[in-house]
C-alpha positions as CSV (number, residue, x, y, z in Angstrom):
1,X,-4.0,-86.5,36.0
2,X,-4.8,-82.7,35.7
3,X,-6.4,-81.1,38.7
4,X,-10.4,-80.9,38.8
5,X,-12.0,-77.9,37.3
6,X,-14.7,-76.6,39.3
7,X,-17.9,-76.0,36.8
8,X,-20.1,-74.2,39.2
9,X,-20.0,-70.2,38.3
10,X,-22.3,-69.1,41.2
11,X,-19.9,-68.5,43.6
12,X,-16.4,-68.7,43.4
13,X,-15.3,-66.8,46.3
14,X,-15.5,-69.4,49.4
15,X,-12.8,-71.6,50.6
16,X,-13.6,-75.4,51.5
17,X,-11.8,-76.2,54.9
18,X,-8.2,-77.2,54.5
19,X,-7.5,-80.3,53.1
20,X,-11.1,-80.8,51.8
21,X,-10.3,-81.4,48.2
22,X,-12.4,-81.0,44.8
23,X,-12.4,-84.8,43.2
24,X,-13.0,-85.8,39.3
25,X,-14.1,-88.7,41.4
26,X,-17.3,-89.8,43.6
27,X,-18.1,-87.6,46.7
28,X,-16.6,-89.2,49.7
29,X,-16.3,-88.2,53.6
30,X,-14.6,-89.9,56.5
31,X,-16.4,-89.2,59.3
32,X,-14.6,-90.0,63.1
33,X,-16.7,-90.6,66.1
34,X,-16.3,-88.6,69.3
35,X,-16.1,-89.2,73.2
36,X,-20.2,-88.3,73.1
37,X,-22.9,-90.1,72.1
38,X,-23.7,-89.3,68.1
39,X,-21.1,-87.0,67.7
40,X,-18.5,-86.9,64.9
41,X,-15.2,-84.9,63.5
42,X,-15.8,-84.8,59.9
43,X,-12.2,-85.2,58.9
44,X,-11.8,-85.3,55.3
45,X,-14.0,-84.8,52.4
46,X,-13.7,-85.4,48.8
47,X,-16.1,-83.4,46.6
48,X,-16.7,-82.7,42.7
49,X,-18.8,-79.3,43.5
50,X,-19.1,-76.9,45.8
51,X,-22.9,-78.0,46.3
52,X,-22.2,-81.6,47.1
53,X,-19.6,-80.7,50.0
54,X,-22.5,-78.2,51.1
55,X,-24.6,-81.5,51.1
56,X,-22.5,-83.4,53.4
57,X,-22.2,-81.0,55.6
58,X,-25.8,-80.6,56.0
59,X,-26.6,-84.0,56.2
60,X,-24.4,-84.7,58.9
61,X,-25.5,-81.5,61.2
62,X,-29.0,-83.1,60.8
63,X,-28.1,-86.4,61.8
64,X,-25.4,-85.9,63.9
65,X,-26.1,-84.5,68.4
66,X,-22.2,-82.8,67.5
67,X,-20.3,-82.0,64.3
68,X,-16.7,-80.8,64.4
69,X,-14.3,-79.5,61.6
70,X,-11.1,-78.3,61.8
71,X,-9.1,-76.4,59.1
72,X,-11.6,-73.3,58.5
73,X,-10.4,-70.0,57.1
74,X,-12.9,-66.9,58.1
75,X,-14.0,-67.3,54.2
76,X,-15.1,-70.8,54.8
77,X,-17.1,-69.9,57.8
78,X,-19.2,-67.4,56.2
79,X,-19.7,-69.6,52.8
80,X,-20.1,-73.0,54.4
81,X,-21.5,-72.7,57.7
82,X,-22.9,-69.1,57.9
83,X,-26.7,-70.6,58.8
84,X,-25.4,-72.8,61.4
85,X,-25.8,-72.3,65.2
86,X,-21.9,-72.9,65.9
87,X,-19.0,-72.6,68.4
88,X,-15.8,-71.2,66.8
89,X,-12.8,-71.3,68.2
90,X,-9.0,-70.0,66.6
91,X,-6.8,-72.2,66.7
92,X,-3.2,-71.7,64.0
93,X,-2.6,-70.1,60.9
94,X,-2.4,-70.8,57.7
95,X,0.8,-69.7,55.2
96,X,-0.8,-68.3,52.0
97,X,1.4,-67.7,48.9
98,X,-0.1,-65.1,46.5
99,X,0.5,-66.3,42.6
100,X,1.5,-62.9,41.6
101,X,3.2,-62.3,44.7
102,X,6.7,-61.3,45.8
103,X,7.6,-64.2,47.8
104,X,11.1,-65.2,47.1
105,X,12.8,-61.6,47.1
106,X,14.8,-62.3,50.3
107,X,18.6,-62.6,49.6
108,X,18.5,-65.5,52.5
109,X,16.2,-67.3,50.5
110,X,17.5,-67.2,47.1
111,X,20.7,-68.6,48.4
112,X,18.9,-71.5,49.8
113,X,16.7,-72.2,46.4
114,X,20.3,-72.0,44.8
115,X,22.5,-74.3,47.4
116,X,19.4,-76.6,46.6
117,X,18.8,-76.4,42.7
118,X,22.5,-77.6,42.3
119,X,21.4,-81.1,43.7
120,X,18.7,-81.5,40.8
121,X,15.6,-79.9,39.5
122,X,11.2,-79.7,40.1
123,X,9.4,-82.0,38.3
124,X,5.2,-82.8,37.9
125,X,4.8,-86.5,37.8
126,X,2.0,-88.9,36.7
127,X,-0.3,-90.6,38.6
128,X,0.6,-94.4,38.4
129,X,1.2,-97.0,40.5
130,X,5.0,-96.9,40.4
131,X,4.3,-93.5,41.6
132,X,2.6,-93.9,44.3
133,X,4.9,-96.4,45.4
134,X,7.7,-94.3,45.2
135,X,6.1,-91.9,47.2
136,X,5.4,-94.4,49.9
137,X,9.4,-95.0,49.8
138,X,9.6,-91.6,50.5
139,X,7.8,-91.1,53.0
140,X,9.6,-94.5,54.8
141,X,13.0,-92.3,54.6
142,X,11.9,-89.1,55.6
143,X,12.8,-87.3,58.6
144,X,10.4,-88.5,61.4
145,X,9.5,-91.8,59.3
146,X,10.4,-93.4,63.2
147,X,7.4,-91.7,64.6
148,X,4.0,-92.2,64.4
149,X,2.6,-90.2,62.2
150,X,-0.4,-88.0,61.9
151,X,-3.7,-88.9,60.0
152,X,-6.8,-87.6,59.2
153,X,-5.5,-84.2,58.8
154,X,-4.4,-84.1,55.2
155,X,-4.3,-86.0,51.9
156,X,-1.6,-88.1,53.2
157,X,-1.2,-90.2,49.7
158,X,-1.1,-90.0,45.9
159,X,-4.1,-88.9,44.9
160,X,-5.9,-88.9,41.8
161,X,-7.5,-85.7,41.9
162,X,-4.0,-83.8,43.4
163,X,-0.6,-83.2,41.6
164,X,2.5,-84.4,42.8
165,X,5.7,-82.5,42.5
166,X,9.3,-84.1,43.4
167,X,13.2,-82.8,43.6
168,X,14.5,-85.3,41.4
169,X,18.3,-85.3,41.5
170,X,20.9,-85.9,39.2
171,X,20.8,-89.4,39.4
172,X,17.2,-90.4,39.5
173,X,16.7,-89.8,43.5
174,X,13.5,-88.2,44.3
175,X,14.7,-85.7,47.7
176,X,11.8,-84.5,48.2
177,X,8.0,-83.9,47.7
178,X,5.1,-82.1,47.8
179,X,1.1,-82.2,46.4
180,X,-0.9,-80.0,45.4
181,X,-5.4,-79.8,46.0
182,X,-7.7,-77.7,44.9
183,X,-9.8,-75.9,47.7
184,X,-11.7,-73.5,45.8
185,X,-11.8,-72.2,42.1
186,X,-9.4,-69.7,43.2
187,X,-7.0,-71.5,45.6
188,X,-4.8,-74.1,45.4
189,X,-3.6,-76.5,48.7
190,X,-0.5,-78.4,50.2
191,X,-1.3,-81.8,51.2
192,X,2.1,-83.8,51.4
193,X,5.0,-82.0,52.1
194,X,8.2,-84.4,52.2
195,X,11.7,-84.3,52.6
196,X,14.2,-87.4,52.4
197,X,16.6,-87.4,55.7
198,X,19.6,-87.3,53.7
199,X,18.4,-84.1,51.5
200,X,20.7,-81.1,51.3
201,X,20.4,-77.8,52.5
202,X,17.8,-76.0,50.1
203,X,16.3,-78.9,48.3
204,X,12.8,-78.2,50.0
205,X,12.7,-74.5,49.1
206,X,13.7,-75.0,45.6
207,X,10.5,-77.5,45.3
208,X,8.0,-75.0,46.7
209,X,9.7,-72.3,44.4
210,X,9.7,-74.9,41.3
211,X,6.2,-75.4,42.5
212,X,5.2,-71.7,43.1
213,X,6.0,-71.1,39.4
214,X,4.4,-73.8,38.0
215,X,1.0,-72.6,38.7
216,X,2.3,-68.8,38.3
217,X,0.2,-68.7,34.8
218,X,-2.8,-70.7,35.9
219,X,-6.2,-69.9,36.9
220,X,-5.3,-70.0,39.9
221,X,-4.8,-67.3,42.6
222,X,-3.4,-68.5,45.8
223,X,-0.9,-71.9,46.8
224,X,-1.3,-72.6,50.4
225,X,1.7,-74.0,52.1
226,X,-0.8,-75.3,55.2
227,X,-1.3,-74.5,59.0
228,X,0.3,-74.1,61.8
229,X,-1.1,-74.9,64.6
230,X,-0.9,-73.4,67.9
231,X,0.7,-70.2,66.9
232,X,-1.4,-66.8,67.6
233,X,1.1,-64.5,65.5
234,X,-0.3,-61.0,64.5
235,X,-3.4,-61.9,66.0
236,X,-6.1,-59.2,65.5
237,X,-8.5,-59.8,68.2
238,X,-8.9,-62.7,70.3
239,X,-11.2,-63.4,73.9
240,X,-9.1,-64.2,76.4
241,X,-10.2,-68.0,77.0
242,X,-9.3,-68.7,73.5
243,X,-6.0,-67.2,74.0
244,X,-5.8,-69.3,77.1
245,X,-6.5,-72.8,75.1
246,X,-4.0,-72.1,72.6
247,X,-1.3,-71.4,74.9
248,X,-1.7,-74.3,77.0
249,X,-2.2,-76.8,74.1
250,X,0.7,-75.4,72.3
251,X,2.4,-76.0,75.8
252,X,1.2,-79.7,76.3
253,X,2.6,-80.4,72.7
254,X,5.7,-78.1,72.0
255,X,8.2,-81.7,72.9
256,X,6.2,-83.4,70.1
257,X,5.3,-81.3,67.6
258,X,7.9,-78.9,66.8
259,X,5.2,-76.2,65.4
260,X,7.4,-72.8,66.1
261,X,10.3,-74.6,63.6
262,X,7.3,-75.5,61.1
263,X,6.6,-71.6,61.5
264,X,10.1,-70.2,61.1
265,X,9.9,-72.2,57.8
266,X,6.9,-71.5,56.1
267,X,7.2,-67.5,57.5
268,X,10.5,-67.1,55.3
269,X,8.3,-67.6,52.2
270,X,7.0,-63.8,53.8
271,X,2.9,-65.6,53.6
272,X,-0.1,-63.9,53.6
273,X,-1.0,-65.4,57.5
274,X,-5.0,-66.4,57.7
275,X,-6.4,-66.9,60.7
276,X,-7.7,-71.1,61.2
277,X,-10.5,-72.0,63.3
278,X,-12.1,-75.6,64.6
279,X,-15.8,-75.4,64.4
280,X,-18.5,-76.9,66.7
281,X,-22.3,-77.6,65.2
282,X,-23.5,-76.6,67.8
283,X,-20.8,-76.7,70.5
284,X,-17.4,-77.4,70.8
285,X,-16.4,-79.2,74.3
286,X,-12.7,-80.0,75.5
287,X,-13.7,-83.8,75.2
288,X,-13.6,-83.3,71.6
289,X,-10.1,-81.4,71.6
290,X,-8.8,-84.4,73.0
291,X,-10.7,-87.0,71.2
292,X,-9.4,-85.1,68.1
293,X,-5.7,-85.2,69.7
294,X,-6.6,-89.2,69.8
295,X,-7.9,-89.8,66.1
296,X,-5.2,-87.5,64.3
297,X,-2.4,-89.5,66.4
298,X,-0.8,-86.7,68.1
299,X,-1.7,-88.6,71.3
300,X,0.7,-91.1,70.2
301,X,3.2,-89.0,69.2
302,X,3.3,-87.3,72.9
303,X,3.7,-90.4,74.3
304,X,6.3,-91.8,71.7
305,X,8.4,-88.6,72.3
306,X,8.1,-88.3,75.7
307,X,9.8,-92.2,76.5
308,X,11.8,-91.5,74.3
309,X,13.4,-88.7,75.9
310,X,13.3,-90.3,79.1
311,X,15.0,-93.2,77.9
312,X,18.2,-90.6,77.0
């Protein structure tokens, strides 16, 4: 299915918070209780205008003692939740690919979209059933398919209203894969980013480049590669406290969550590097850092890695 086109002319410079995504579909919202009483992490939203995610929003701020959303670029704070009474507070960055860019101009890099185009080629393909499964199959042979895995964070699954790109090699093999949201009339966004443990060398930068080019004549702007959390990288201005809470959660998780490798990775694409906040309506409080650590299973993955280490 093609991506949603976004009707509304009124305003087309905001960014919905990551992995909010634009739906041909009904509006939908998955809303995760907290440690306090009538509060909620709105984790994922699925909406076919810019108004109807506005809705939600508001809704749930008036029904709701605490709202919390993670994901938010400085553009989405001051489109989304600029007449809000809200706690902010910077938590990663996000790797932002300009469509007329120069992106892939480093020798290191064109070697590796070379060693990895030998293996097979980037291909779009349709949303179906057999599809989806395949996907799935992926996903069970990938490199941490052992581990518990995150949720609530992204688009984890073939969805209708994203496109999905795979390495297919010579043979049929799909090596790797990654699909594509849309977050705003100008933007587009990474959901699944996949590689099969037995990939070569290569094969994941030739699908983001195969991907990259796809969209290079479209409408659109800007491909997101996603976040990284826990990094504070060319960091204009930040209080000290905040500076503090980053450090120690990127600390507590650094055995589990390998987020300076995920950085090394994405930073040889040379991104544009936006600042990504977690926002409290009207407060944020460290009960809902950790009940957020709980609902996106990164809990589990501590605890998964660390007896697992002790067992060696």
């Amino acid at each position: 299915m093609p991506l949603p086109i976004i009707v509304e002319t009124e305003d087309v410079n905001f960014h919905l918070p990551l992995s909010w995504i634009f739906t041909v579909d009904k509006n939908h919202f998955i809303e995760l209780e907290l440690f306090k009483r009538n509060s909620c992490w709105l984790a994922l939203v699925e909406a076919n205008s810019f108004t109807a995610a506005k809705k939600i929003i508001n809704y749930l701020a008036s029904e709701k003692n605490n709202l919390i959303i993670r994901g938010c670029t400085e553009l989405t704070i001051s489109s989304l939740f600029h007449s809000f009474k809200k706690h902010t507070m910077l938590y990663g960055k996000e790797a932002v690919l300009s469509l007329s860019g120069s992106h892939f101009e480093k020798k290191s890099l064109k070697e590796l979209i070379k060693r990895g185009s030998r293996h097979g080629t980037t291909i779009k393909v349709h949303y179906s059933k057999e599809n989806i499964e395949r996907l799935k199959n992926l996903a069970s042979n990938s490199s941490h398919a052992d581990e518990p895995q995150l949720k609530n964070l992204f688009v984890d699954h073939f969805h209708p209203s994203t496109e999905l790109f795979v390495f297919h090699s010579h043979n049929g093999k799909w090596l790797g894969a990654m699909s594509v949201s849309v977050n705003s009339p100008q933007k587009l966004h990474t959901e699944v980013l996949l590689r099969h443990k037995n990939a070569p060398v290569g094969v994941m930068e030739a699908l983001i480049y195969g991907v990259y080019t796809n969209y290079q004549n479209s409408e659109f702007h800007e491909l997101s590669l996603g976040e990284v959390p826990f990094t504070m990288s060319k960091i204009k201005s930040i209080n000290f406290f905040n500076k503090l809470n980053i450090t120690i959660a990127g600390w507590l998780v650094r055995g589990a969550y390998n987020f300076s490798g995920l950085y090394k990775f994405k930073n040889k694409f040379n991104p544009i590097w936006n600042d990504i906040y977690l926002i409290g309506i009207p407060k944020l409080y460290y009960t809902d850092l950790i009940m957020l650590a709980s609902k996106s299973n990164l809990i589990k993955l501590m605890l998964h890695k660390f007896f697992n280490s002790s067992k060696k």
